[in-house]
C-alpha positions, 0 to 999 in steps of 0.5 A: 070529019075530025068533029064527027070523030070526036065526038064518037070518042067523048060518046064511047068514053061515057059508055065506057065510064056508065060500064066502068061505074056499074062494075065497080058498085057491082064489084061492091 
């Protein structure tokens, strides 16, 4: 169970960082 929890989060963590990266080279 908590591994399945984390590995939600270090999943949703690197769509956040892919989203984060594309708005700043946008925002560039």
């Amino acid at each position: 169970m908590v591994i399945k929890t984390v590995l939600k989060v270090e999943i949703s963590c690197e769509k956040c960082k892919r989203m984060l990266l594309m708005a700043i080279s946008g925002l560039q």
